[in-house]
NUZAPA-565004 format. One line per field, with one value per residue (C-alpha): residue number from 1; x, y, z. Coordinates in Angstrom, 1 decimal, padded with zeros to 4 digits, always signed. Layout:
% residues N
k = (NUM  ...)
c1 = (X  ...)
c2 = (Y  ...)
c3 = (Z  ...)
//
This chain:
% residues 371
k = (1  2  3  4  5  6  7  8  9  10  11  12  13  14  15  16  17  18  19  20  21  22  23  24  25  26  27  28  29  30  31  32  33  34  35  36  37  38  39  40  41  42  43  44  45  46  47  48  49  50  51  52  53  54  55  56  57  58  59  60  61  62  63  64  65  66  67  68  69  70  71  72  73  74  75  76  77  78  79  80  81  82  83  84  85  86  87  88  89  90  91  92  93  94  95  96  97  98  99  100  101  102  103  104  105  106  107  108  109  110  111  112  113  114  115  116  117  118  119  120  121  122  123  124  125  126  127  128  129  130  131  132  133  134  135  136  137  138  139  140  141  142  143  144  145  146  147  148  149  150  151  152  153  154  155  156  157  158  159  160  161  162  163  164  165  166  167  168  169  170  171  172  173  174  175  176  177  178  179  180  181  182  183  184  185  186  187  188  189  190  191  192  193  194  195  196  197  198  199  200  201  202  203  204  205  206  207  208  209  210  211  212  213  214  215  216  217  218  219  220  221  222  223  224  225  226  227  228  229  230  231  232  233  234  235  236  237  238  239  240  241  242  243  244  245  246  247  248  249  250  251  252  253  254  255  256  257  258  259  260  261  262  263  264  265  266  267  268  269  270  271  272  273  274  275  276  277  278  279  280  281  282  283  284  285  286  287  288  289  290  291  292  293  294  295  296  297  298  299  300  301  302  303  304  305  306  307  308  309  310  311  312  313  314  315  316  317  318  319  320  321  322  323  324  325  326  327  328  329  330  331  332  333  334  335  336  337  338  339  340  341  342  343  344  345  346  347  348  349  350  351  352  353  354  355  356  357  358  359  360  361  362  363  364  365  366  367  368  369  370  371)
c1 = (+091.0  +092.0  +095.2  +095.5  +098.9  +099.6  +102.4  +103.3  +102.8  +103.9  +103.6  +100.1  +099.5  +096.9  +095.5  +094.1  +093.1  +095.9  +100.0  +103.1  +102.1  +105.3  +102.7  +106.4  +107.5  +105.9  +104.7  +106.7  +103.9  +103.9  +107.0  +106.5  +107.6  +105.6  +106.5  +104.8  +102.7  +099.4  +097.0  +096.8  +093.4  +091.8  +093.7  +097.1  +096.7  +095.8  +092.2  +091.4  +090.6  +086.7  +085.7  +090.1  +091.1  +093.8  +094.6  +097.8  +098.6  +101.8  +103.6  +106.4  +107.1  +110.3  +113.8  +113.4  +110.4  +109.4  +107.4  +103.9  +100.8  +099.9  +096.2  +095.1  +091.2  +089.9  +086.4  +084.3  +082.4  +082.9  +086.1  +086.0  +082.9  +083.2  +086.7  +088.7  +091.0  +094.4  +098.1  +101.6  +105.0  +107.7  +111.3  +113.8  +112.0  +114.9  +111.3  +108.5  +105.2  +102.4  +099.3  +101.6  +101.1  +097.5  +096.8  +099.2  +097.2  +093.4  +094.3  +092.1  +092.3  +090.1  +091.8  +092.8  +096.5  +098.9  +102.0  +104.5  +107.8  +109.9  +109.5  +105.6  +104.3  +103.2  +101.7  +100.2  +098.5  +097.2  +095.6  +094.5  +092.9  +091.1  +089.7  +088.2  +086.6  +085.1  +083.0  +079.6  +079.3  +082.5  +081.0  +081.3  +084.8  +087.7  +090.2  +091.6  +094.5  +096.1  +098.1  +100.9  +103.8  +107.0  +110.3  +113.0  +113.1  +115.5  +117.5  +115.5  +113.0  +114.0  +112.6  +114.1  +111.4  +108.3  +106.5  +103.4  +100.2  +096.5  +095.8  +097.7  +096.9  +092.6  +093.5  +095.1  +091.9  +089.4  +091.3  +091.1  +089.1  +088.6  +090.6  +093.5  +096.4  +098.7  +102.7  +106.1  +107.2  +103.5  +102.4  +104.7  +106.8  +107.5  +111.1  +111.8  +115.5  +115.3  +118.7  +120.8  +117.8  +114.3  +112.2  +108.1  +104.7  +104.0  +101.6  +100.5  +097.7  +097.1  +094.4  +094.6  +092.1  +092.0  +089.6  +087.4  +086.9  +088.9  +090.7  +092.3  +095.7  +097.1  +100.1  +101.0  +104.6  +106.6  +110.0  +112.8  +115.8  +118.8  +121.3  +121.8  +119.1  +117.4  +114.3  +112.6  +115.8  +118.2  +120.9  +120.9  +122.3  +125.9  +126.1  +123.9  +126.4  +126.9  +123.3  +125.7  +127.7  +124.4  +123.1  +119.4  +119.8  +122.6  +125.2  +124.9  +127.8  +127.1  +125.1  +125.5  +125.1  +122.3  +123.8  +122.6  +123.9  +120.6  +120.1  +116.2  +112.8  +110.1  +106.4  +104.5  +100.4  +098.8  +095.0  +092.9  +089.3  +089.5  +088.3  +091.6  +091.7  +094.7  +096.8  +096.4  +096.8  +100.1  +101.1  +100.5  +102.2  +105.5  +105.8  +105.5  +109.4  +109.9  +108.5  +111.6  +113.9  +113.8  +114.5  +118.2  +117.7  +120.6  +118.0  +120.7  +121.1  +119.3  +116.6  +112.9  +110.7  +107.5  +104.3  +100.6  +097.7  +094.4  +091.0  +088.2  +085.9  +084.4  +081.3  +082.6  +080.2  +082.1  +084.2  +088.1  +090.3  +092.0  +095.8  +096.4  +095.0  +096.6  +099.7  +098.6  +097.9  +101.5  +102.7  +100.3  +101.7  +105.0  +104.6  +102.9  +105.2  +107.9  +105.9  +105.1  +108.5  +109.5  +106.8  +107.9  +110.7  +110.0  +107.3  +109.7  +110.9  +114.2  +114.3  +116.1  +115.7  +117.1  +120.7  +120.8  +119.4  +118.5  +118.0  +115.5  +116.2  +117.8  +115.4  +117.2  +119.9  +117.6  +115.4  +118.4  +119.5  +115.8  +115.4)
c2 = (+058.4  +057.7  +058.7  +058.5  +056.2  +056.2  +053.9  +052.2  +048.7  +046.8  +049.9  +050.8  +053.6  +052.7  +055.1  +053.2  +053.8  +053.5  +054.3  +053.2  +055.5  +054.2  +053.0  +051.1  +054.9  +056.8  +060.2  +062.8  +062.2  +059.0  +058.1  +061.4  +064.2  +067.2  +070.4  +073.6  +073.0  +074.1  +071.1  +069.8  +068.9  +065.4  +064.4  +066.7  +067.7  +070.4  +068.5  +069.8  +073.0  +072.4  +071.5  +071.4  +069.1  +067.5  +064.7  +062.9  +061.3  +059.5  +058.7  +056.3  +055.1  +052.7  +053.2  +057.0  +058.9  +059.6  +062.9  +063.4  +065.8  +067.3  +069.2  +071.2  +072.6  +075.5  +074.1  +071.0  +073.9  +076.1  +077.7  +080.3  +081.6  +081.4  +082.4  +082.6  +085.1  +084.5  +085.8  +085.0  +085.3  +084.6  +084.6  +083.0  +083.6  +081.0  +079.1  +078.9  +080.2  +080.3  +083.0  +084.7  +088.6  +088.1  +086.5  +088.9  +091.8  +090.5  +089.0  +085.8  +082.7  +080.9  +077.3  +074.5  +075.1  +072.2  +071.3  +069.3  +069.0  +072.4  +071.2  +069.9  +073.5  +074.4  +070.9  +071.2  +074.6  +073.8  +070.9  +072.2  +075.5  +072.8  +070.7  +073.9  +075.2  +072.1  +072.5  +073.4  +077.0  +078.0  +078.2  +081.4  +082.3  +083.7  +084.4  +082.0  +082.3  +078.9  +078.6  +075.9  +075.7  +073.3  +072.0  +070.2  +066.8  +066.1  +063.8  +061.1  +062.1  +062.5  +065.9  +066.9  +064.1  +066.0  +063.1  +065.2  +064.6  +065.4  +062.4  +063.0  +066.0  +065.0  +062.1  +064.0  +066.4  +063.7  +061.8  +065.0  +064.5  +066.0  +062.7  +062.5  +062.8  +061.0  +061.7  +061.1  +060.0  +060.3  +062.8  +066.0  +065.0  +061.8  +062.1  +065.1  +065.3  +067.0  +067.7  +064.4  +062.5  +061.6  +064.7  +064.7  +065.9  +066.3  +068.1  +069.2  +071.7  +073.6  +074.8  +078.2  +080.8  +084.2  +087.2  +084.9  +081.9  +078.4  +078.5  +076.1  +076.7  +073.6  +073.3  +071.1  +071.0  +069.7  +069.2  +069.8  +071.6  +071.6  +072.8  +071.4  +069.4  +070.6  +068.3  +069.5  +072.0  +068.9  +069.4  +065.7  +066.7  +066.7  +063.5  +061.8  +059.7  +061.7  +060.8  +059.9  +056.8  +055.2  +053.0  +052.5  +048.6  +047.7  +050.5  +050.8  +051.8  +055.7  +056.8  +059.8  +061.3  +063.6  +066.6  +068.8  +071.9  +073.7  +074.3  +073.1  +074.2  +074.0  +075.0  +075.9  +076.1  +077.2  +077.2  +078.4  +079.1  +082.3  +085.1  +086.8  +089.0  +089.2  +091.4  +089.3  +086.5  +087.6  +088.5  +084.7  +083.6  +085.4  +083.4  +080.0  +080.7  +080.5  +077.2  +076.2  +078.3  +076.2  +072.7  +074.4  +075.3  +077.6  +079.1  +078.8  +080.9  +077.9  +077.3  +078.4  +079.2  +080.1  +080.3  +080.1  +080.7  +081.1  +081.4  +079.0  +082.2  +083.7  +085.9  +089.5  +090.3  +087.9  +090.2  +089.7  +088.9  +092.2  +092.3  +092.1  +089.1  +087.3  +086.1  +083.0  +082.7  +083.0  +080.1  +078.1  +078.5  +078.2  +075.0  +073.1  +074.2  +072.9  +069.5  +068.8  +069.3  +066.7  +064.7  +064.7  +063.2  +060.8  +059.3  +059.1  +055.9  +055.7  +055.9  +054.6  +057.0  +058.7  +059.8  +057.3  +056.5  +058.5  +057.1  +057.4  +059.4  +056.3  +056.9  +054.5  +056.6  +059.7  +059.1  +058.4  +061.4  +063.4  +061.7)
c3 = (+338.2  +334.6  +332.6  +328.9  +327.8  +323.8  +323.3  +319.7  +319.9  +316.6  +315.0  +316.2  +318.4  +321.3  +323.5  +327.0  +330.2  +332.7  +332.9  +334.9  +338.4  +340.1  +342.7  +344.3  +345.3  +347.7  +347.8  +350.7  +353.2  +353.0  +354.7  +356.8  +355.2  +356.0  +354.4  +356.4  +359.2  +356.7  +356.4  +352.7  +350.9  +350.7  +348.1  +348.7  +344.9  +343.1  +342.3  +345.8  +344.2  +344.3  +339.7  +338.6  +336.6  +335.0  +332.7  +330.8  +327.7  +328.1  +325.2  +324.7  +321.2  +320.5  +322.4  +321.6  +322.3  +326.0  +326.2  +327.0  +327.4  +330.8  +330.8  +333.7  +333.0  +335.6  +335.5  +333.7  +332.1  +328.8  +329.4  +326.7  +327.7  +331.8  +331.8  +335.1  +336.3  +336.0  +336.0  +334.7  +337.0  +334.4  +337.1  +334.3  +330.7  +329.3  +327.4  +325.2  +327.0  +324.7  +325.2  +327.7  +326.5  +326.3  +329.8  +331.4  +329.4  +329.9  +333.4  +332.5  +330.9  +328.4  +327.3  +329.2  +330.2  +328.3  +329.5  +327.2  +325.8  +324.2  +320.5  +321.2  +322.1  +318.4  +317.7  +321.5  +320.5  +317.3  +318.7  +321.6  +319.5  +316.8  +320.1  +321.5  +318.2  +318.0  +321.1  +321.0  +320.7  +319.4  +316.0  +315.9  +317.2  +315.9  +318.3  +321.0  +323.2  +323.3  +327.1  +326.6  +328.1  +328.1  +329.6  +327.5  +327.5  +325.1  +327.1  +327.1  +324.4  +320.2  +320.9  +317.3  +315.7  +317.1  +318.1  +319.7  +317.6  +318.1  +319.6  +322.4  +322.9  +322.9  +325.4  +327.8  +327.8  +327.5  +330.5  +332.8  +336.3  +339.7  +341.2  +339.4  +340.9  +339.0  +339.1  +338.6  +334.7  +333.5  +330.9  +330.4  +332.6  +331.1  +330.1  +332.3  +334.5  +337.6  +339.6  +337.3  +338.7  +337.0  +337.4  +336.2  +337.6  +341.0  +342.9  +346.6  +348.1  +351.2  +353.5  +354.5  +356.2  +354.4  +355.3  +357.4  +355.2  +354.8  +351.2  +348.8  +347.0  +344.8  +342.7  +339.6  +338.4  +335.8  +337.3  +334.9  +336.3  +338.4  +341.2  +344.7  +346.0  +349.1  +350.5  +353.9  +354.2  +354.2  +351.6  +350.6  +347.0  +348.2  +350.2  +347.1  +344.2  +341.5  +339.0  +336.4  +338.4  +339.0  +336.3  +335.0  +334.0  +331.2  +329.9  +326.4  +324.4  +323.4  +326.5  +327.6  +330.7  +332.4  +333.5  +337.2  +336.5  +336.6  +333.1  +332.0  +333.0  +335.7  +335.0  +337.9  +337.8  +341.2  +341.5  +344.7  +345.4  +346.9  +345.4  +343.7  +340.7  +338.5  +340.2  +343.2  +341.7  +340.3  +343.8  +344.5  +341.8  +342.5  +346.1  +344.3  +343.7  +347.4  +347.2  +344.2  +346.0  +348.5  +346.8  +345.6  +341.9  +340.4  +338.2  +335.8  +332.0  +330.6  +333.2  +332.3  +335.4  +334.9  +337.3  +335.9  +338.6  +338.4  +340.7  +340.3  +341.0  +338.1  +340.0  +339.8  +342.7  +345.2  +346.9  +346.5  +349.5  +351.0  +350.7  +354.2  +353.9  +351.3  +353.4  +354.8  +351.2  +350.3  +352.5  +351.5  +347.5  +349.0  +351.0  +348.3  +345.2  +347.6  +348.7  +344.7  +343.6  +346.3  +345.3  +341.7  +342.3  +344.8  +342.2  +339.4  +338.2  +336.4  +332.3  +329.8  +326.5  +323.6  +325.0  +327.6  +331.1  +334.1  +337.6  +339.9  +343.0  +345.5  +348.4  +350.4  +350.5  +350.6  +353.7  +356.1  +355.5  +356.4  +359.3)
//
């Protein structure tokens, strides 16, 4: 697996293989949590959708700059010309959703989907829509619809400074493989806040039968948001310190303090390989909110929630699964938004940024309490 880091080293901005991967801090199953009784894939990722991929650029500059590029591609193929089906579920629109009319019109997507920071989303598109032209056999196109979409990590990040460039932005897709399954403060969920605590990526999948055949269903997310913590239908958030009393290495006079009050964003992208079109596909979408509903969010004025999905199956003539199938199908997007969200957080190390630190979620106060 690679992931793309672009940090500022004297001034000089390198872009290398390898990033933090809080390898310390363990993933839910790991220490035996198992959300749903569903069996995950291989790598309990949203990879295990058979050609996804995804890739970071993670990009710290200074004492002030903590943001980062998440890419997630449908297939290793052209995109724009073996387009998938696809659907947008928008339950709090408090955000900046690029290409959003146009999928949920078309019921298809034809770019990578990018994932960054609120202020990052132009930069994101632009670079993401002059990476595509580029490609051979784009020569002659004129119209793409750019998919980006974005939490606010102005906390720890100088989000006002625009740091994104179209570096980033190229190593995050050049980084992208079937085997990455990178998460926690990586990529665009590099100076995320989840619940006071340090939110990022995470990511889980599911094994489901549907209509006679064995299904994947995976789910990225970029954890950004807040309310009352709920893991594994524990509510640990009220007999956790308050985020704000525990400190991330020296106080420094000015810090201020992360806030849980639900206010931020979480982007959700599901994949599967069975056969949906768009309007099943937004049927599938809608139950990835079970899957947040479940962690406590307040889903607040402030708070963003968007869920992208989309089928790895682009033959028309494969016949689409039957509504009364699609409910095993359901759970499956439910368990494994739940299980990534978990997984975000447990990966997480804590950060020290812009406005001041945020600590990791204290799983040695956190597991006593699940088992």
């Amino acid at each position: 697996m690679r992931i793309a880091m672009v940090v500022a080293v004297a001034g000089v901005l390198m872009v290398a293989a390898g990033a933090p991967d809080a390898a310390e801090r363990p993933r839910a199953r790991d220490v035996g949590i198992e959300i749903g009784t569903l069996p995950t894939g291989p790598l309990n990722a949203i990879v295990d959708v058979p050609g996804v991929r995804v890739g970071h650029a993670t990009v710290i500059e200074g004492d002030s700059v903590r943001t980062g590029v998440t890419a997630i591609l449908p297939h290793g193929g052209d995109l724009y010309a073996r387009r998938v089906p696809a659907a947008i579920h928008v339950a709090n629109g408090y955000g900046k959703l690029l290409g959003i009319s146009q999928v949920q019109e078309l019921g298809e997507l034809e770019t990578p989907i990018l994932l960054t920071g609120t202020l990052g989303v132009w930069k994101a598109a632009d670079a993401l829509v002059e990476w595509q032209l580029a490609l051979p056999g784009m020569e002659n196109v004129r119209s793409l619809n750019a998919v980006v979409g974005e939490t606010n990590d102005g906390f720890l990040n100088d989000i006002r400074s625009r740091p994104l460039r179209p570096e980033h932005v190229r190593a995050a897709l050049a980084s992208a493989s079937t085997t990455n399954v990178q998460e926690g403060a990586i990529g665009a969920g590099t100076g995320t806040v989840a619940f006071g605590w340090k939110g990022g990526i995470g990511t889980s999948s599911r094994k489901v039968a549907a209509g006679g055949a064995t299904y994947t269903v995976g789910v990225l997310v970029q954890s950004n948001y807040g309310g009352s913590l709920v893991i594994d239908g524990v509510e640990v958030g009220p007999q956790l310190p308050d985020p704000a009393t525990v400190a991330v290495g020296e106080a420094t006079a000015g810090d201020e303090v992360p806030v849980s009050d639900g206010d931020g964003s979480i982007m959700m992208v599901v994949a599967t390989d069975a056969p949906l079109d768009a309007r099943l596909l937004e049927r599938l979408a809608r139950r990835a909110i079970t899957g947040l509903a479940r962690t406590g969010t307040s889903m607040s004025n402030g708070s963003g929630d968007y869920v992208i999905a989309f089928s790895t199956v682009t033959d028309d003539t494969v016949a689409r699964v039957d509504n009364d199938d699609m409910s095993g199908l359901f759970v499956a997007v439910a368990d494994a938004t739940e299980e990534a969200i978990v997984n975000s957080l447990f990966k997480a190390e804590g950060m020290r940024g812009h406005r001041g630190a945020v600590p990791a979620l204290p799983l040695d106060l956190v597991l006593p309490l699940l088992r």
